[in-house]
CHARMM-style PDB file with segment names, atoms N, HN, CA, C and O in Angstrom:
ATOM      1  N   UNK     1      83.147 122.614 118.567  1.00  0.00      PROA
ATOM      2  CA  UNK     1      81.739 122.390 118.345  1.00  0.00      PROA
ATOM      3  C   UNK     1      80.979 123.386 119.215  1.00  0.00      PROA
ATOM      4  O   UNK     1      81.326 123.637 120.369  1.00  0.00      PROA
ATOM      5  N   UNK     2      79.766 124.027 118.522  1.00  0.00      PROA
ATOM      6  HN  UNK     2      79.484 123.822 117.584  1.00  0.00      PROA
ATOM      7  CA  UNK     2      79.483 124.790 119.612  1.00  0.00      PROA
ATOM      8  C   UNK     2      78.157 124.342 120.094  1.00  0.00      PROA
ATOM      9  O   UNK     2      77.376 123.567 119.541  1.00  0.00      PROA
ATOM     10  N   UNK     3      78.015 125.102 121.468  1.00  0.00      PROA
ATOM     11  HN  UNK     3      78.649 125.732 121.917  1.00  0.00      PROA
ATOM     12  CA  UNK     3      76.996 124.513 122.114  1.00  0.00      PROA
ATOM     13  C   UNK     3      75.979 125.983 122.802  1.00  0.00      PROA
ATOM     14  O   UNK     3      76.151 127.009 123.460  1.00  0.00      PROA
ATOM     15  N   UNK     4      74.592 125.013 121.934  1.00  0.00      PROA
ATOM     16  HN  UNK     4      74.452 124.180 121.399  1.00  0.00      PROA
ATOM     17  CA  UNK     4      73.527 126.022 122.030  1.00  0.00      PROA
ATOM     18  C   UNK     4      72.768 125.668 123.332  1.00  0.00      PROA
ATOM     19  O   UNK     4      72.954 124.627 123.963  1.00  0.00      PROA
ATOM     20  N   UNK     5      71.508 127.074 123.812  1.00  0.00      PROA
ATOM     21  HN  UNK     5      71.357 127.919 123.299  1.00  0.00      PROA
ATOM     22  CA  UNK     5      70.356 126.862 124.507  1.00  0.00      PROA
ATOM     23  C   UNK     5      69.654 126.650 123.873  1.00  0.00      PROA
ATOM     24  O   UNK     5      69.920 126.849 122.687  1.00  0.00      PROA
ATOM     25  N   UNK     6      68.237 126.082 124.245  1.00  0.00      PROA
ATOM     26  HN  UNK     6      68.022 125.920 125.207  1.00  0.00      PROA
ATOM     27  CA  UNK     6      67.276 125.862 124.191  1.00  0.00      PROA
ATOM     28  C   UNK     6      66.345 126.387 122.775  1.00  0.00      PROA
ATOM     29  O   UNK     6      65.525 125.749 122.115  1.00  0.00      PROA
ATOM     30  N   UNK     7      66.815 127.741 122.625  1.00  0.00      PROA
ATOM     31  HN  UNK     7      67.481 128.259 123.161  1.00  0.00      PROA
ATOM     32  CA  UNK     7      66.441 128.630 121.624  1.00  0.00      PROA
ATOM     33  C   UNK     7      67.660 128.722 120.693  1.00  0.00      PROA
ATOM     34  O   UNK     7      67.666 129.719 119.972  1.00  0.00      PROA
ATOM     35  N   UNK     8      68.729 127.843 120.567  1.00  0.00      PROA
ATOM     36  HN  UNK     8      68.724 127.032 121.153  1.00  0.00      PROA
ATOM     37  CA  UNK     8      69.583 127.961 119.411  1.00  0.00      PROA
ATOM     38  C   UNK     8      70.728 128.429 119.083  1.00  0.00      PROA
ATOM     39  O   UNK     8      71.577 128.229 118.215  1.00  0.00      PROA
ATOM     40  N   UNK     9      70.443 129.599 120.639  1.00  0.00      PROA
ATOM     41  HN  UNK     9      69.753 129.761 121.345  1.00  0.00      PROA
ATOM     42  CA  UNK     9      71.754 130.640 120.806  1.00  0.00      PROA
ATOM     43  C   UNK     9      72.776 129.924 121.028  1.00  0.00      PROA
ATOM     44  O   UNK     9      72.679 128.909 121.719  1.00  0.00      PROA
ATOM     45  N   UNK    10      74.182 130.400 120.373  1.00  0.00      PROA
ATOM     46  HN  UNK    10      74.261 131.224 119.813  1.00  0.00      PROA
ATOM     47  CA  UNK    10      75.315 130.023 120.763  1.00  0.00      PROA
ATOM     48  C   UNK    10      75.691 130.793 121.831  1.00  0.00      PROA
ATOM     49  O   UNK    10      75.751 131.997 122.080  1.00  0.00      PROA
ATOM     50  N   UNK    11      76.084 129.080 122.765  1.00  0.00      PROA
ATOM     51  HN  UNK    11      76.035 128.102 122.562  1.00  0.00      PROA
ATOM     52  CA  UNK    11      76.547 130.143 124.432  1.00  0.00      PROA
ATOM     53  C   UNK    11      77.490 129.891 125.150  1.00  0.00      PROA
ATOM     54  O   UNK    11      77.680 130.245 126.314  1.00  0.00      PROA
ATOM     55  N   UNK    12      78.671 128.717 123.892  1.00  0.00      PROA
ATOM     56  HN  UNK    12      78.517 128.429 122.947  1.00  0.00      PROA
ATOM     57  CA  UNK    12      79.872 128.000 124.274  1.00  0.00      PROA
ATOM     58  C   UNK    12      80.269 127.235 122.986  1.00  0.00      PROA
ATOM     59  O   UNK    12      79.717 127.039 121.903  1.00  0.00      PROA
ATOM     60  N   UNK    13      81.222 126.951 123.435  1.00  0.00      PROA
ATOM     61  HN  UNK    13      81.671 127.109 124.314  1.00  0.00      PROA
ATOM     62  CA  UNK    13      81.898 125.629 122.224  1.00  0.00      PROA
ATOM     63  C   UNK    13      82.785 124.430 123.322  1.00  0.00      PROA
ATOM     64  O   UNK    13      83.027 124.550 124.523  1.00  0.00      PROA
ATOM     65  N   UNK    14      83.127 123.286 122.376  1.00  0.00      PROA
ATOM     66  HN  UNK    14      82.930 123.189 121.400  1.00  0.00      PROA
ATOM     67  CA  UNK    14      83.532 122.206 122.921  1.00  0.00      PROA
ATOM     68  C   UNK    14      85.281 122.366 122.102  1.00  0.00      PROA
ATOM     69  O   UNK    14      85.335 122.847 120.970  1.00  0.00      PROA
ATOM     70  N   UNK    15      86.106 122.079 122.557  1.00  0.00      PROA
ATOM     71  HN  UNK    15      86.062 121.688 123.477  1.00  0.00      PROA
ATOM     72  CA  UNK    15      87.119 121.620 121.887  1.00  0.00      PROA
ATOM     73  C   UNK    15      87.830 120.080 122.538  1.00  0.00      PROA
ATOM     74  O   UNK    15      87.262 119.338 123.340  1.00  0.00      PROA
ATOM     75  N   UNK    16      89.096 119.888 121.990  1.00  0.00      PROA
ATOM     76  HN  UNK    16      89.557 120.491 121.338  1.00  0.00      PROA
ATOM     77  CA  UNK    16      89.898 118.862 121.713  1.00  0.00      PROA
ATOM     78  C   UNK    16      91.347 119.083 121.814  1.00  0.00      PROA
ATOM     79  O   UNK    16      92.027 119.769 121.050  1.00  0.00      PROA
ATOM     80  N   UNK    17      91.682 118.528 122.683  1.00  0.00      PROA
ATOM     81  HN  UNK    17      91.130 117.971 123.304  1.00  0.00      PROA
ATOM     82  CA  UNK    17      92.942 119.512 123.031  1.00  0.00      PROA
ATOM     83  C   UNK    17      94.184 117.967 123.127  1.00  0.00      PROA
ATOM     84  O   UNK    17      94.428 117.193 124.053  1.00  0.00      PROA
ATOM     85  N   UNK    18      94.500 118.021 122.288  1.00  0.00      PROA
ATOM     86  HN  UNK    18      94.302 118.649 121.536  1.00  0.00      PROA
ATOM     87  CA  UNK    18      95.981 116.897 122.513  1.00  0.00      PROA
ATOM     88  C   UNK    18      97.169 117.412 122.582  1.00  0.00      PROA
ATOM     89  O   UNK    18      97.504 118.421 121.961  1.00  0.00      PROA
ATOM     90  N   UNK    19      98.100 116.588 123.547  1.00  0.00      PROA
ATOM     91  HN  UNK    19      97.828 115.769 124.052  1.00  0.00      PROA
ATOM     92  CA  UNK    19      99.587 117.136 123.998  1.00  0.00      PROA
ATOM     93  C   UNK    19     100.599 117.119 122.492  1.00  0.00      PROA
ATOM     94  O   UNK    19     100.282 116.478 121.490  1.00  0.00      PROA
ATOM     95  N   UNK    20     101.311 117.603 122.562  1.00  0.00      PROA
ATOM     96  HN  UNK    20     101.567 118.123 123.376  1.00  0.00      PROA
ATOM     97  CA  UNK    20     101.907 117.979 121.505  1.00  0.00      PROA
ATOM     98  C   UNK    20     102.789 116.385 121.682  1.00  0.00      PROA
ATOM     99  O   UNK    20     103.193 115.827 120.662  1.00  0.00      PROA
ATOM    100  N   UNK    21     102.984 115.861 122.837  1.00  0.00      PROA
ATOM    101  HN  UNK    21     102.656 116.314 123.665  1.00  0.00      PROA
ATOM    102  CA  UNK    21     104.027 114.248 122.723  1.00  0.00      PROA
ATOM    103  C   UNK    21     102.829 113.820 121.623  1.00  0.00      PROA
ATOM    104  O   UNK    21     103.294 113.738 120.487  1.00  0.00      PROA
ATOM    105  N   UNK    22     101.532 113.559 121.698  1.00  0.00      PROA
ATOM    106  HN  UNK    22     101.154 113.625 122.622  1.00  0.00      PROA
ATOM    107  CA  UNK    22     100.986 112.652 121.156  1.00  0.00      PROA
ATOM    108  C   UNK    22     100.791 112.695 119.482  1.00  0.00      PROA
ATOM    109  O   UNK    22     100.718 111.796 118.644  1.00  0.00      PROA
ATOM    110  N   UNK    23     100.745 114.026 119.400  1.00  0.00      PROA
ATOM    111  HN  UNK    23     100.804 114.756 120.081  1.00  0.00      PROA
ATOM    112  CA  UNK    23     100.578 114.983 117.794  1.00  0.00      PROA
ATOM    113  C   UNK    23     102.524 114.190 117.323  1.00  0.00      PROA
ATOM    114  O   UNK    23     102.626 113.696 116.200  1.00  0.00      PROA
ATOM    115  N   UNK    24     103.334 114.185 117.913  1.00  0.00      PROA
ATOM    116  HN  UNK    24     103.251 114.587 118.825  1.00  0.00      PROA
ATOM    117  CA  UNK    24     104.702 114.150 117.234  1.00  0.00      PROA
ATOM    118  C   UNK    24     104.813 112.565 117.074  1.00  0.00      PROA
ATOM    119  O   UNK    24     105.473 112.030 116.184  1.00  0.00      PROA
ATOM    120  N   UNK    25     103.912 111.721 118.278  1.00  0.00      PROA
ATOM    121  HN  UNK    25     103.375 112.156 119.001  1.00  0.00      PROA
ATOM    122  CA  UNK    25     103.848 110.612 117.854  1.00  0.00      PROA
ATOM    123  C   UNK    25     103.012 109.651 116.760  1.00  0.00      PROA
ATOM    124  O   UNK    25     103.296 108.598 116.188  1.00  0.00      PROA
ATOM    125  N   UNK    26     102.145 110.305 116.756  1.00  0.00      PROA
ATOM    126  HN  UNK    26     101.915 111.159 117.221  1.00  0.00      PROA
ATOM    127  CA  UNK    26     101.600 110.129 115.556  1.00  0.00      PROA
ATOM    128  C   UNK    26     101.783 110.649 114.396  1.00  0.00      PROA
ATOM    129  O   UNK    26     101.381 110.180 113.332  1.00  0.00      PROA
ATOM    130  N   UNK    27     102.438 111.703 114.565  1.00  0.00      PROA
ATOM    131  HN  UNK    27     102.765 112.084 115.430  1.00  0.00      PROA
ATOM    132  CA  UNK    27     103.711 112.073 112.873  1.00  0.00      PROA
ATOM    133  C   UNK    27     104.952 110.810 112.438  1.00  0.00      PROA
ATOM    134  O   UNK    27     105.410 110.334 111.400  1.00  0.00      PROA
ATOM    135  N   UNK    28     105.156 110.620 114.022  1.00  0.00      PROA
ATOM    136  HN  UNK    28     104.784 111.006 114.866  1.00  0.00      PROA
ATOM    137  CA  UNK    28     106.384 109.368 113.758  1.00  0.00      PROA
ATOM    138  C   UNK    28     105.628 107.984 113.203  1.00  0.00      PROA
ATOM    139  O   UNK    28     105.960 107.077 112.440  1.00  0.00      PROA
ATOM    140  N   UNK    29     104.984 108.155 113.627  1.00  0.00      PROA
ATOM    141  HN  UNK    29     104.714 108.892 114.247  1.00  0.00      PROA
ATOM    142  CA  UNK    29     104.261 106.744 112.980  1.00  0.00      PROA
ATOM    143  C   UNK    29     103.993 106.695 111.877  1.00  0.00      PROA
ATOM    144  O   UNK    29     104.408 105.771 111.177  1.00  0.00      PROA
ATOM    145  N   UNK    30     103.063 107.872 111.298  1.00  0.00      PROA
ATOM    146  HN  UNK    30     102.726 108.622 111.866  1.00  0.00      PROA
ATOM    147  CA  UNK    30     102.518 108.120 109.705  1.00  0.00      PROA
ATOM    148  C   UNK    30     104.081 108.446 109.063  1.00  0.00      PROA
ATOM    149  O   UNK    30     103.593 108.838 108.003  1.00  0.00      PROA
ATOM    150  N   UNK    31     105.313 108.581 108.871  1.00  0.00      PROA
ATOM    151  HN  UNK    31     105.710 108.263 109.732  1.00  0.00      PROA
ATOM    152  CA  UNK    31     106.611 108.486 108.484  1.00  0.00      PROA
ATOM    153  C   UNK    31     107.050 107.088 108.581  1.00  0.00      PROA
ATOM    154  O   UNK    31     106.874 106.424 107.560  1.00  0.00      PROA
ATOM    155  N   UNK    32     107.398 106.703 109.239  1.00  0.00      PROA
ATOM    156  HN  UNK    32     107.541 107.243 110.069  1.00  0.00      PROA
ATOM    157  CA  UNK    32     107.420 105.180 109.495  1.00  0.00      PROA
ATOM    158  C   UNK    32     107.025 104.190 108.680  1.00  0.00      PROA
ATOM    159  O   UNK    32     107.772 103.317 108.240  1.00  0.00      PROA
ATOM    160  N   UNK    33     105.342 104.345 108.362  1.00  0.00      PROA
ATOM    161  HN  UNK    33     104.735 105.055 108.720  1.00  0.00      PROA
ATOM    162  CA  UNK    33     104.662 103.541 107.799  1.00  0.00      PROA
ATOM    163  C   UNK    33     104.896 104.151 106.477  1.00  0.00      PROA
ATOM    164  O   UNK    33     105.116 103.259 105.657  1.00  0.00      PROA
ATOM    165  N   UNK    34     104.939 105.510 105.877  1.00  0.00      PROA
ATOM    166  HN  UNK    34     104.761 106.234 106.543  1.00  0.00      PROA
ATOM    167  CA  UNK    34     105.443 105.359 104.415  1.00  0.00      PROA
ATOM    168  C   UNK    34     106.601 105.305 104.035  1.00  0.00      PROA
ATOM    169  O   UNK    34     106.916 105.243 102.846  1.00  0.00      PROA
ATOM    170  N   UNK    35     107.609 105.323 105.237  1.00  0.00      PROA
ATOM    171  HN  UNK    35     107.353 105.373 106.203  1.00  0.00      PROA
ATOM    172  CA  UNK    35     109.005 104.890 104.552  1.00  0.00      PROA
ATOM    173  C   UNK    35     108.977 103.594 104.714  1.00  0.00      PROA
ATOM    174  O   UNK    35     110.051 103.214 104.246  1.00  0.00      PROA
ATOM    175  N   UNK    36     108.151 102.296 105.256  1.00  0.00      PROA
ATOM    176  HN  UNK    36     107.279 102.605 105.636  1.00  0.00      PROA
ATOM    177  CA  UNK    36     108.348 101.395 104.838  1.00  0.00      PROA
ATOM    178  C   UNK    36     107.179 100.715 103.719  1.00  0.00      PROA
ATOM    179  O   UNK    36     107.505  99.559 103.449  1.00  0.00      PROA
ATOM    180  N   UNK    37     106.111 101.079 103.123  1.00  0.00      PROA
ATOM    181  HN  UNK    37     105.846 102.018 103.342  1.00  0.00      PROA
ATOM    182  CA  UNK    37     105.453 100.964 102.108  1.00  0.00      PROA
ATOM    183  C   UNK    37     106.604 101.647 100.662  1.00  0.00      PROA
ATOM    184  O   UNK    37     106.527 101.522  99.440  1.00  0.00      PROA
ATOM    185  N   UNK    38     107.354 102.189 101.343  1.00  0.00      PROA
ATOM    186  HN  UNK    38     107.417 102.291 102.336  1.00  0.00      PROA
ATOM    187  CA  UNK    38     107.954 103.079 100.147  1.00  0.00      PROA
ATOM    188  C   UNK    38     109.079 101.495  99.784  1.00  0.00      PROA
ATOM    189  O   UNK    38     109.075 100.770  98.790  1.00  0.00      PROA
ATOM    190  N   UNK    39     109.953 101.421 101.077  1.00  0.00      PROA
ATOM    191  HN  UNK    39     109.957 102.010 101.885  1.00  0.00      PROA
ATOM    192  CA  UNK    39     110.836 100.486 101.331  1.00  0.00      PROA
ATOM    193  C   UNK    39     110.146  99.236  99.978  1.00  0.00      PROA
ATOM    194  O   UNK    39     110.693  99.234  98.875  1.00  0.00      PROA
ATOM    195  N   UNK    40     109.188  98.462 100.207  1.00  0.00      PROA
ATOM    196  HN  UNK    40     108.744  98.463 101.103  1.00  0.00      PROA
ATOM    197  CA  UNK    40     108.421  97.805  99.587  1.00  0.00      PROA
ATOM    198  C   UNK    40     108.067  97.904  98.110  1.00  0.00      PROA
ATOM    199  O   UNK    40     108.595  97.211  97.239  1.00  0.00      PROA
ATOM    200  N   UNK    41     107.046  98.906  97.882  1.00  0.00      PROA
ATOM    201  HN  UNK    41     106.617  99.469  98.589  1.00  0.00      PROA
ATOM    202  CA  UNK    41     107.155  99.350  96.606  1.00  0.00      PROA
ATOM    203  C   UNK    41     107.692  99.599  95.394  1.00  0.00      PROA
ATOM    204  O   UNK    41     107.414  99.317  94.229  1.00  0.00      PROA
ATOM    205  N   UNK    42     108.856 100.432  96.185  1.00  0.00      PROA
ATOM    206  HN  UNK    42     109.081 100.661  97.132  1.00  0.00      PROA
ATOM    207  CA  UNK    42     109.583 100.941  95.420  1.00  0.00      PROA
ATOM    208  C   UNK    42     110.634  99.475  94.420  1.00  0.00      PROA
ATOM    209  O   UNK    42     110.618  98.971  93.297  1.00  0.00      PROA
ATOM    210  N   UNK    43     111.032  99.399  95.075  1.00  0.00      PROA
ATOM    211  HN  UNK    43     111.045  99.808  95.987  1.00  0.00      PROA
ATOM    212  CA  UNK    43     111.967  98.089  94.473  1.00  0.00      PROA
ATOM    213  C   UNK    43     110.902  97.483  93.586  1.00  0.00      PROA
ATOM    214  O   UNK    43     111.153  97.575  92.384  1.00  0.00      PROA
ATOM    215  N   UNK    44     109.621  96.804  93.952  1.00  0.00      PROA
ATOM    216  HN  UNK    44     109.417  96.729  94.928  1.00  0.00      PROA
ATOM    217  CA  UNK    44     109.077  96.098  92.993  1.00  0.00      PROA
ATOM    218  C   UNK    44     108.210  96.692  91.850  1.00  0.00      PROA
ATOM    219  O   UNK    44     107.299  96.217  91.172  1.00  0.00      PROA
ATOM    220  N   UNK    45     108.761  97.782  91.877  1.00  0.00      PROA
ATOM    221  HN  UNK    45     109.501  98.168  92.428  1.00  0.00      PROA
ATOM    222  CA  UNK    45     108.067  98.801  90.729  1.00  0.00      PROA
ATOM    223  C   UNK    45     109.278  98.816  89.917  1.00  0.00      PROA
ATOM    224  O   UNK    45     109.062  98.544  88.736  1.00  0.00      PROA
ATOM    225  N   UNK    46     110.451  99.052  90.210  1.00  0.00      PROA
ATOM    226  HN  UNK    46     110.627  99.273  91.170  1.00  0.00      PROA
ATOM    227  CA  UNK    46     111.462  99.060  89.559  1.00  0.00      PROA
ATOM    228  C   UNK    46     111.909  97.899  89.150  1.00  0.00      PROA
ATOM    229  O   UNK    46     112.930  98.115  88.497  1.00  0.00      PROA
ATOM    230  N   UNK    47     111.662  96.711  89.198  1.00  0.00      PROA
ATOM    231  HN  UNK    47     110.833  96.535  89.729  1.00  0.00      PROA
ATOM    232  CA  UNK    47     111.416  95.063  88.521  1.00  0.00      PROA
ATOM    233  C   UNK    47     110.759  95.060  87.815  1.00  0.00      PROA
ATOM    234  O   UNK    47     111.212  94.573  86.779  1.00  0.00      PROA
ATOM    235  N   UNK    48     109.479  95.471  87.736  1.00  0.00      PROA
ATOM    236  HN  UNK    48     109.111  95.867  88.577  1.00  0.00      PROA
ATOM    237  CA  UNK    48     108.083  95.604  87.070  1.00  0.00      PROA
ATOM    238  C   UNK    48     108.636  96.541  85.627  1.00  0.00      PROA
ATOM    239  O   UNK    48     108.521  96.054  84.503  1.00  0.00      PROA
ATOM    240  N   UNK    49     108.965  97.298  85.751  1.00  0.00      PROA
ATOM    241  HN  UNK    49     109.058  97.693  86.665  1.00  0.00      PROA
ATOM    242  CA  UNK    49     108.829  98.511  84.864  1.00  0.00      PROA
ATOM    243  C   UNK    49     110.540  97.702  83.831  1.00  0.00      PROA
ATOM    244  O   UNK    49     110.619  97.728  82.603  1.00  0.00      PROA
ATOM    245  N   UNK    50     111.486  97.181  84.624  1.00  0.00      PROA
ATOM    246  HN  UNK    50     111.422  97.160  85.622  1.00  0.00      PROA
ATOM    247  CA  UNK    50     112.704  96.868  83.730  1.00  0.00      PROA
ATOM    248  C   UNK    50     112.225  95.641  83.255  1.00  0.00      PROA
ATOM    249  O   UNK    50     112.576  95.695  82.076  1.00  0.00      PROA
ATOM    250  N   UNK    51     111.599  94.472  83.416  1.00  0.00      PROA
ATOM    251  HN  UNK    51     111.313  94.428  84.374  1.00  0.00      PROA
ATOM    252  CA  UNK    51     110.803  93.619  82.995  1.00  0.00      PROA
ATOM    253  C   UNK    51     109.685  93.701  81.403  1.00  0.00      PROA
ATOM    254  O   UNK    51     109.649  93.156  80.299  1.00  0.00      PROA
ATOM    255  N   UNK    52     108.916  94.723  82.162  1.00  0.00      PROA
ATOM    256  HN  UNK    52     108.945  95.165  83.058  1.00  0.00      PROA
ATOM    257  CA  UNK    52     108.066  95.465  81.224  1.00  0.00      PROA
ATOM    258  C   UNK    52     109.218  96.715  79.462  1.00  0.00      PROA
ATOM    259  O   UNK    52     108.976  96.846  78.262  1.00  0.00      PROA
ATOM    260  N   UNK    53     109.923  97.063  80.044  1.00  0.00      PROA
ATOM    261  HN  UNK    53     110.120  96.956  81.018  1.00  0.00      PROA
ATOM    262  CA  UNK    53     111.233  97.537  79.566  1.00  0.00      PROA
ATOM    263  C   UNK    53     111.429  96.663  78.059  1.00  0.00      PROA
ATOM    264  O   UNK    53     111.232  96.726  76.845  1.00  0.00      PROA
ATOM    265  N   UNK    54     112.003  95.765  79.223  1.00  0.00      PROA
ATOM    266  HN  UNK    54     112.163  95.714  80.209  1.00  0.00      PROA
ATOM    267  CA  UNK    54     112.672  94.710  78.333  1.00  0.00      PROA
ATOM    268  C   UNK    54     111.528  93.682  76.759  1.00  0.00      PROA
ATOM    269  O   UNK    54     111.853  93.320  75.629  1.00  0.00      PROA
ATOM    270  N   UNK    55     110.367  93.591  77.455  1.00  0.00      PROA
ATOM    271  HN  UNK    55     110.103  93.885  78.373  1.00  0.00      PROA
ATOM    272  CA  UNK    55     109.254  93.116  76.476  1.00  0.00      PROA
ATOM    273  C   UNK    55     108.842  94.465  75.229  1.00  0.00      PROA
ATOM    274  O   UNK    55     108.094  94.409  74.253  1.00  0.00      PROA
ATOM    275  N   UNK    56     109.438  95.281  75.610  1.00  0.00      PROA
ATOM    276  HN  UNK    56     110.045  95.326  76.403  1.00  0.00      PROA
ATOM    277  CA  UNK    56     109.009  96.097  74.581  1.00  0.00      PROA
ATOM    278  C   UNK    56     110.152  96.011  73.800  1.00  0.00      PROA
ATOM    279  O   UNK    56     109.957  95.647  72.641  1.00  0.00      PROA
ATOM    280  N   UNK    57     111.623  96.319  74.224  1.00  0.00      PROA
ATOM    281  HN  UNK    57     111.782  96.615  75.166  1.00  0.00      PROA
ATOM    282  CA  UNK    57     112.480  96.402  73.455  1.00  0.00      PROA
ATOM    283  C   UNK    57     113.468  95.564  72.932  1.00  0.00      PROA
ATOM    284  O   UNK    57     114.429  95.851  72.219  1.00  0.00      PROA
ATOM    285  N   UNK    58     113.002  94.195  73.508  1.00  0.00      PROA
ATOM    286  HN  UNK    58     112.221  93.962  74.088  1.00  0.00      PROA
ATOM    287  CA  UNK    58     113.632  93.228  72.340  1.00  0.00      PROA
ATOM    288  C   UNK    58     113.137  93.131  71.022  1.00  0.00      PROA
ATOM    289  O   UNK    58     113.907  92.724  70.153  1.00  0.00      PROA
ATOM    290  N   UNK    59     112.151  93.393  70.775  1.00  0.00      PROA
ATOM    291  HN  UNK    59     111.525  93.724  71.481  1.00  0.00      PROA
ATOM    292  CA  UNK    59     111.653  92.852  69.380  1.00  0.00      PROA
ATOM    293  C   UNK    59     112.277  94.192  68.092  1.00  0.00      PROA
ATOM    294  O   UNK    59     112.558  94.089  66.898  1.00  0.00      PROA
ATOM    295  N   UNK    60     112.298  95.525  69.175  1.00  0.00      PROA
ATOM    296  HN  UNK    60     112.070  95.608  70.145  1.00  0.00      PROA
ATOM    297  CA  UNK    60     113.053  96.707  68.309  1.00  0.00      PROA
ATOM    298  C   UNK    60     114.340  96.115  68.079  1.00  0.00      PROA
ATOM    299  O   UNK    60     114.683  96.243  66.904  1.00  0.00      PROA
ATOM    300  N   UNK    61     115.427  95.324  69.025  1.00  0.00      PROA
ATOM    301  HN  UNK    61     115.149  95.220  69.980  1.00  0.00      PROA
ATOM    302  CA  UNK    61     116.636  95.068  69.070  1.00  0.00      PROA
ATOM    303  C   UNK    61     116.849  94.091  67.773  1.00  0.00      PROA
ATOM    304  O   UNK    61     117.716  94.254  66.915  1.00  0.00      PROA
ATOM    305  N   UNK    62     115.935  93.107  67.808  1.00  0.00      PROA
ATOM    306  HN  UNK    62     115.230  92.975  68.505  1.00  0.00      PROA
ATOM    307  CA  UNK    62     115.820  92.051  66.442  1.00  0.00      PROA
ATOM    308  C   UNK    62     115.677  92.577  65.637  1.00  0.00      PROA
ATOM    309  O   UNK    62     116.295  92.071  64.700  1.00  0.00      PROA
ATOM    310  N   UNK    63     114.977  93.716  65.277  1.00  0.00      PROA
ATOM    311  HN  UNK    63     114.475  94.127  66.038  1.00  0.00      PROA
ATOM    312  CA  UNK    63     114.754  94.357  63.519  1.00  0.00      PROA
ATOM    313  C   UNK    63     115.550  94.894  63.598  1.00  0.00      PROA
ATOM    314  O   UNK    63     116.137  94.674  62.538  1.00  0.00      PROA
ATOM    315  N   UNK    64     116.354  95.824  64.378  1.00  0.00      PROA
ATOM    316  HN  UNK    64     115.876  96.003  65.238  1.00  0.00      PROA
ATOM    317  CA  UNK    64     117.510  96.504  64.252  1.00  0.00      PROA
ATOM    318  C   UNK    64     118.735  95.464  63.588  1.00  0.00      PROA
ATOM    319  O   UNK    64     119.690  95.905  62.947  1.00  0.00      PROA
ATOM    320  N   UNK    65     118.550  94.271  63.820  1.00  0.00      PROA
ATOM    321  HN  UNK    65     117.774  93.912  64.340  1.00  0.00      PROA
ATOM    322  CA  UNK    65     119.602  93.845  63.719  1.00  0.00      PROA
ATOM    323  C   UNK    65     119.589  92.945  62.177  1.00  0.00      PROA
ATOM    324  O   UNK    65     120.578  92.729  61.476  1.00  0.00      PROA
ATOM    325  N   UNK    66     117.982  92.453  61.868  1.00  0.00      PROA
ATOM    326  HN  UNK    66     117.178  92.628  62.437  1.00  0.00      PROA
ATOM    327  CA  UNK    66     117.233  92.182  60.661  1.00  0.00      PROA
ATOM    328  C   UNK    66     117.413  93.588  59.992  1.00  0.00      PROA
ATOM    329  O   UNK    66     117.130  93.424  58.806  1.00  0.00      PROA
ATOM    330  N   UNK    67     117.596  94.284  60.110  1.00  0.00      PROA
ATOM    331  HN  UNK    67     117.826  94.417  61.075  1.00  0.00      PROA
ATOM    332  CA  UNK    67     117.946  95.588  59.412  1.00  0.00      PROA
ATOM    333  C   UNK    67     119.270  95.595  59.120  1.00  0.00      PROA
ATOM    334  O   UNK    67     119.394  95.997  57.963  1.00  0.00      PROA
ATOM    335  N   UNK    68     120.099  95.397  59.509  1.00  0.00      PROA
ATOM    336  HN  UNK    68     119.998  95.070  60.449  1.00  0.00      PROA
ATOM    337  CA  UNK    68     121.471  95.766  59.611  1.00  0.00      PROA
ATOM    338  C   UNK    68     121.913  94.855  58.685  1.00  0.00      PROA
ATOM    339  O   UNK    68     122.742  95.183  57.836  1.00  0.00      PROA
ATOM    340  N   UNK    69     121.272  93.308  58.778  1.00  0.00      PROA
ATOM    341  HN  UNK    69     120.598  93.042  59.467  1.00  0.00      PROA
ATOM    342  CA  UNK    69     122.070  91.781  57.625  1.00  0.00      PROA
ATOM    343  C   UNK    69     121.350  92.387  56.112  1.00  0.00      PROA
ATOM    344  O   UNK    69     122.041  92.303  55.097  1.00  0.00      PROA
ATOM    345  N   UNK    70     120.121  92.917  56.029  1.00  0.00      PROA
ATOM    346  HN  UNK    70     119.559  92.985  56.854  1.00  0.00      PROA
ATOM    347  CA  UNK    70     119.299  93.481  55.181  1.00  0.00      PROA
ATOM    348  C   UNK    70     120.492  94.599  54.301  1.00  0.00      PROA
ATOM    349  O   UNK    70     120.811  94.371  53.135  1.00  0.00      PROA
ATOM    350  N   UNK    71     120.950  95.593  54.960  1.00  0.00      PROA
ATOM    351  HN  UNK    71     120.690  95.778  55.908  1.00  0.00      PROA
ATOM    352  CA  UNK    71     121.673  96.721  54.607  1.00  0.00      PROA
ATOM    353  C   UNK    71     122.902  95.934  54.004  1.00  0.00      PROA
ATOM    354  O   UNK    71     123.247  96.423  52.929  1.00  0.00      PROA
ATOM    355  N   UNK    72     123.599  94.932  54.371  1.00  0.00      PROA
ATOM    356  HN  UNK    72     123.319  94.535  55.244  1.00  0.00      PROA
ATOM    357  CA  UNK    72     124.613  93.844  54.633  1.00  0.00      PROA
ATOM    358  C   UNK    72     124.546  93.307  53.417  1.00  0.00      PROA
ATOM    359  O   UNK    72     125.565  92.805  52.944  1.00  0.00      PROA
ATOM    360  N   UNK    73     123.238  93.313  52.629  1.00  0.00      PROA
ATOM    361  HN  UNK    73     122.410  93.721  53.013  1.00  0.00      PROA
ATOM    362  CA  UNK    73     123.006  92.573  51.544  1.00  0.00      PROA
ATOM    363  C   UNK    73     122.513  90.873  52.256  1.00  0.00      PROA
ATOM    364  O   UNK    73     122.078  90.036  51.465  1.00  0.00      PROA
ATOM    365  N   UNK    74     122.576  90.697  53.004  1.00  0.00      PROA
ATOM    366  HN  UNK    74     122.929  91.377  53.647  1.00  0.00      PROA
ATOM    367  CA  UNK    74     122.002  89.424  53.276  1.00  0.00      PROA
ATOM    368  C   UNK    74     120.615  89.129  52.892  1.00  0.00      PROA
ATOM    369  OT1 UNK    74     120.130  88.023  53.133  1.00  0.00      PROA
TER     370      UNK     74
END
């Protein structure tokens, strides 16, 4: 950030200076927290979606098979 006189001039700046322990610890953390949102997710997306799966493709499985007694002469 920089820092003016009176008249506007730039005649310095401010910085922010963190230790590199604290920068790596807060990488470990933001990893952490999405490998366990992932941990979470993931599985119940993959329930969701074979669930969802399954409602679509039984009713193809029945005509397939109403197809087949059909062909059968039934």
């Amino acid at each position: 950030m920089p820092l003016t006189d009176s008249k506007g001039v730039k005649v310095g700046g401010i910085g922010v200076d963190f230790t590199a322990d604290y920068v790596n610890e807060v990488g470990a953390s933001a990893r952490r927290n999405v490998q366990n949102a992932f941990l979470v997710v993931f599985p119940v997306l993959l329930i969701l979606v074979f669930m969802v799966s399954n409602v679509f493709t039984r009713p193809m499985i029945a005509l397939t098979a109403a197809a087949e007694k059909v062909g059968e002469g039934d």
